[in-house]
C-alpha positions as CSV (number, residue, x, y, z in Angstrom):
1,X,96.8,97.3,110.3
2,X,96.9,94.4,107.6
3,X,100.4,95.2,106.5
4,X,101.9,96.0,110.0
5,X,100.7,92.6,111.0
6,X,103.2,91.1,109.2
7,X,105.9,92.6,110.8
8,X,104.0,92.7,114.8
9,X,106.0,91.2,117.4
10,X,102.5,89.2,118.9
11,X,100.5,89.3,115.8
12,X,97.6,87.1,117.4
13,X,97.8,89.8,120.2
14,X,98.3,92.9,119.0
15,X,95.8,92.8,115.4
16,X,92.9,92.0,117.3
17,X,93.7,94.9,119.6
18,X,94.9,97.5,116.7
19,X,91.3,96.6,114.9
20,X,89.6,97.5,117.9
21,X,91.4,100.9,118.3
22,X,90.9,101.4,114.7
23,X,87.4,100.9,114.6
24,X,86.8,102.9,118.0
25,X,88.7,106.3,116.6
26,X,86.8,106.0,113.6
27,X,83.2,105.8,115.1
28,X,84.3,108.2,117.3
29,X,86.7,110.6,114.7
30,X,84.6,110.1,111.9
31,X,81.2,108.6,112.2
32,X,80.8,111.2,115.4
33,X,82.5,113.9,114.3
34,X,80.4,114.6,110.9
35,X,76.9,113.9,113.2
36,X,78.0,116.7,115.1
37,X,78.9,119.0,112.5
38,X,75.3,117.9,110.1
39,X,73.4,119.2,114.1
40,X,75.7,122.6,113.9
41,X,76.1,123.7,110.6
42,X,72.9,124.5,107.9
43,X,73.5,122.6,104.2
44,X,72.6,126.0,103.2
45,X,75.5,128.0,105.0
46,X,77.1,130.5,102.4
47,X,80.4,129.1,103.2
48,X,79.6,126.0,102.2
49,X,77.5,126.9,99.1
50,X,80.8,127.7,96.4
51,X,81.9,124.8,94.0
52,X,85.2,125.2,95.6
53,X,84.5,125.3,99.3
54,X,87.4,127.7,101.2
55,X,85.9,127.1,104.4
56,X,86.3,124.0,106.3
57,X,83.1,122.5,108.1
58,X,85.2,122.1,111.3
59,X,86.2,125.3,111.2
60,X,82.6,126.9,111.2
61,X,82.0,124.5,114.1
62,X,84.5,126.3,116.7
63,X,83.6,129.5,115.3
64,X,80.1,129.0,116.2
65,X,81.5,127.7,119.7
66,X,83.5,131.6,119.7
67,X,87.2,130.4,118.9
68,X,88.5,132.9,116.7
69,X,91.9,131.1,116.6
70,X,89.7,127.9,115.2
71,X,91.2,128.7,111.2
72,X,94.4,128.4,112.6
73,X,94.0,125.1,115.1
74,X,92.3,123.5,112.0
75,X,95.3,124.4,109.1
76,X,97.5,122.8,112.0
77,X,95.1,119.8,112.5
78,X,95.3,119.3,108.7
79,X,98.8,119.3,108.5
80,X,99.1,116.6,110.8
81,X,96.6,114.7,109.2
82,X,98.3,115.6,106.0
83,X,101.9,114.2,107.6
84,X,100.3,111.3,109.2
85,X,98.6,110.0,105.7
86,X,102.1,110.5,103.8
87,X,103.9,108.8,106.8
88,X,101.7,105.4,106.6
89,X,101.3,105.5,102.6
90,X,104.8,105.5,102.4
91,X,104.9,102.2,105.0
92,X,102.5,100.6,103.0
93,X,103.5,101.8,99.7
94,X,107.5,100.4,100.0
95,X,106.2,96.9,102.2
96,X,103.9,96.3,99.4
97,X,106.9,96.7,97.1
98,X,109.1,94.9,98.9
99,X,106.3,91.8,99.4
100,X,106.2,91.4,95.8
101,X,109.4,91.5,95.0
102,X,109.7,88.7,97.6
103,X,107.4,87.0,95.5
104,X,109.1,87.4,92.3
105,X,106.2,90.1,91.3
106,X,108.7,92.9,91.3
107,X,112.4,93.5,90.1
108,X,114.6,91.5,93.1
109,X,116.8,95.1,93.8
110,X,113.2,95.7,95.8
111,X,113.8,92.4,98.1
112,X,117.0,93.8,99.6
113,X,116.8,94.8,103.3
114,X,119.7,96.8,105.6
115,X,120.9,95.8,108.7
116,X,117.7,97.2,110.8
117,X,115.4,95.2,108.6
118,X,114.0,98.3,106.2
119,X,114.0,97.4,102.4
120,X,115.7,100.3,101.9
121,X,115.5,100.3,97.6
122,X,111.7,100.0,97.9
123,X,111.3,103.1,100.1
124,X,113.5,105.3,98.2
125,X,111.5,104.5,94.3
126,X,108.2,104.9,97.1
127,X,110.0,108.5,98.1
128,X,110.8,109.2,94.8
129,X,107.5,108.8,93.0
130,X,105.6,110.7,95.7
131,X,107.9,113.2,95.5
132,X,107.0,113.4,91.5
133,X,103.8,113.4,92.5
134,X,103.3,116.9,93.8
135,X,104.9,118.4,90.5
136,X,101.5,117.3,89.2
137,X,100.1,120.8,90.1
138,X,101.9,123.0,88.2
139,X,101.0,121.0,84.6
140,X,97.6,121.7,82.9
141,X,96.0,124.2,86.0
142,X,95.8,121.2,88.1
143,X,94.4,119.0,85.3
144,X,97.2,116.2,86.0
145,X,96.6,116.3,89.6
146,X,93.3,115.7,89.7
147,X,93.5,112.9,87.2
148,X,96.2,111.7,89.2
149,X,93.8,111.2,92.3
150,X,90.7,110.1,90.8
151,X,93.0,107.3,89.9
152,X,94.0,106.4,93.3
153,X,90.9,107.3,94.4
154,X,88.9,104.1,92.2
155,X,92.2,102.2,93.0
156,X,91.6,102.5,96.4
157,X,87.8,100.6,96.5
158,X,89.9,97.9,93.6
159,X,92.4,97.1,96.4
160,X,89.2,96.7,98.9
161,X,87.7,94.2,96.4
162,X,90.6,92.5,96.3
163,X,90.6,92.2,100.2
164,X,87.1,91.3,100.4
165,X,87.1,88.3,98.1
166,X,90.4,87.2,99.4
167,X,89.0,87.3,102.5
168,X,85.9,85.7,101.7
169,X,87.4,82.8,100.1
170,X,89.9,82.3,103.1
171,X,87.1,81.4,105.5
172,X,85.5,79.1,102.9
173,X,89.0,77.2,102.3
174,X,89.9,77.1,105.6
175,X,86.4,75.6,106.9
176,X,86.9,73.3,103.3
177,X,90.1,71.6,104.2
178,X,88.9,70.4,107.5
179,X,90.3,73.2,109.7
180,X,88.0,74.6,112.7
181,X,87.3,78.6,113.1
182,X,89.1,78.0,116.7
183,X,92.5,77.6,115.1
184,X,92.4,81.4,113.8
185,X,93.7,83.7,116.1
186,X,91.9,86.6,115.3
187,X,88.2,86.0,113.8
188,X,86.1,88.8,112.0
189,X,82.6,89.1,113.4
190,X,79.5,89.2,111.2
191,X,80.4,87.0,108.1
192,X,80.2,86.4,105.8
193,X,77.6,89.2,105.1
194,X,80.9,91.7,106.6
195,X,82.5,90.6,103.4
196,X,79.3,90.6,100.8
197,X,78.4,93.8,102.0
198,X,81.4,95.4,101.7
199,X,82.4,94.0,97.8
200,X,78.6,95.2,97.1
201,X,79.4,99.0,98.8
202,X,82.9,98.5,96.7
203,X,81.1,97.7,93.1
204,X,78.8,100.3,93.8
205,X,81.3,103.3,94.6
206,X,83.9,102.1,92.1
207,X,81.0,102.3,89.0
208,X,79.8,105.2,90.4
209,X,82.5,107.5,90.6
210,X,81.5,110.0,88.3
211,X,78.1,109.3,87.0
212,X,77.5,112.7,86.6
213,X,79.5,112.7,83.5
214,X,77.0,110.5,81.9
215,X,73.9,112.9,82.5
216,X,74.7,115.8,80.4
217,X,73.9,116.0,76.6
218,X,77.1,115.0,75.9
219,X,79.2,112.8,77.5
220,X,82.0,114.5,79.2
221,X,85.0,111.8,77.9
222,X,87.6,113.9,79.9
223,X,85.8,113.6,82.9
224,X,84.9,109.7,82.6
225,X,88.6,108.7,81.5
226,X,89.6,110.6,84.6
227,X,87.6,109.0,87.2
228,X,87.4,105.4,85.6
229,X,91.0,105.4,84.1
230,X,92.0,103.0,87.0
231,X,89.7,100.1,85.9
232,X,91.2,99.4,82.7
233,X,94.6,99.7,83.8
234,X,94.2,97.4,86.8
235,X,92.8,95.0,84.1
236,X,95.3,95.3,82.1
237,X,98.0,94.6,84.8
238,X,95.7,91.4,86.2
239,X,94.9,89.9,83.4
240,X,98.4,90.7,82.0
241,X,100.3,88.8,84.7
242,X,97.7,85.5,84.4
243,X,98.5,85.2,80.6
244,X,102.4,85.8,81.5
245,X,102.7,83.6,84.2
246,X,99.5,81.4,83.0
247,X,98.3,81.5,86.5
248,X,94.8,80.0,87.4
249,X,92.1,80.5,90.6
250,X,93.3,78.2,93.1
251,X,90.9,75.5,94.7
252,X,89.6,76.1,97.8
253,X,90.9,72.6,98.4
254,X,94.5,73.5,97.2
255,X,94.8,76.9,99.2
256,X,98.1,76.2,101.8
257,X,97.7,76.7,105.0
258,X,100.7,75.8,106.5
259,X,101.5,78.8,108.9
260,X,98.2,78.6,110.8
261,X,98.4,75.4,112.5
262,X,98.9,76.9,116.5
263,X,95.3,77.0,117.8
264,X,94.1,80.1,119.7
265,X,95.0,80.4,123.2
């Protein structure tokens, strides 16, 4: 939703109504949908007992309802899932690219849009590198792949940090250089303990990853540099760009807000 906003026809209109849908279908496809299975299916069912688990939860829910085709109805659920998720990281993946190559974060080739508006360049290196990415498999039984996404997996909960505190610090800013809450088109409901709670959730899940590698005799190293790898590399690339560009935190005072000046309707 964040990074379609920037391209929304009606952006004061149409964010506050995507966040509602989004936050609807997830109570409802989530939240709901694993209540329903915890009331159906035992944590001691044999199926779901294995270290690998063959058997999707779902799927022992319509066979429990008597739909033998339910296997079948869930591999094509999946796929579409599967599709869906590839579809909108791509999106994200070469509008991300393309944003900070607009910014001078990123070689300038990245900046270049066709005729219909689509930064063509960014998409393609997007296409490419996920394309790389399923050759993963075949190297080391796996080993690469699941490195791979315990990566993006802690770079995930890094981005949300990121959001949180930028978020956080944009209310505080705003309210700092004088502006009113009514100017904001769209404005997010319980903060700033929305934001606090979510950076603490954040910490929490990022340092956690894979404690379990801590709790044998010996620490499994493989494991831990697997699951925490994207830490240290995120630092690196952070602090990297602030000595290289010898950028600084900016005020609250000194934060521009020079697009938001039409007050909510």
């Amino acid at each position: 939703v964040g990074v379609a906003a920037g391209e929304s026809e009606n952006p004061a209109k149409n964010v506050p109504k995507a966040i509602k849908n989004v936050f609807w279908r997830i109570l409802l496809f989530y939240v709901l949908a694993i209540l329903v299975i915890g009331l159906l299916v035992p944590y001691t069912n044999s199926s779901l007992k294995s270290e690998n688990v063959l058997v999707s939860p779902f799927t022992l829910v319509f066979k429990k309802a008597g739909l033998s085709f339910a296997a079948s109805m869930m591999n094509a659920v999946i796929l579409a899932a599967v599709l869906s998720a590839g579809n909108s990281s791509l999106y994200a993946s070469t509008r991300m690219l393309y944003a900070m190559a607009k910014e001078g974060q990123a070689p300038r080739i990245f900046s270049k849009l066709d005729r219909r508006g689509v930064p063509v360049p960014a998409m393609i290196l997007t296409a490419v590198v996920g394309m790389l990415a399923f050759f993963t498999s075949i190297f080391g039984d796996g080993v690469v792949y699941i490195w791979l996404m315990n990566s993006i997996g802690i770079t995930g909960f890094i981005f949300w940090l990121g959001i949180c505190v930028s978020h956080y610090r944009f209310r505080k800013a705003f309210l700092a250089q004088g502006h009113s809450l009514a100017e904001l088109p769209y404005r997010a409901k319980w903060y700033p303990f929305g934001p606090i709670f979510a950076i603490a959730v954040c910490l929490i899940v990022t340092l956690a990853q894979d404690y379990q590698a801590f709790l044998a005799p010996h620490i499994n190293w493989g494991n831990v540099i697997a699951a925490y790898l994207g830490i240290p590399f995120f630092l690196v690339l952070w602090f990297g760009y602030k000595i290289a560009r010898k950028t600084k935190i900016v005020p609250l005072d000194a934060h521009d807000f020079h697009e938001i000046t039409e007050p909510n309707e």
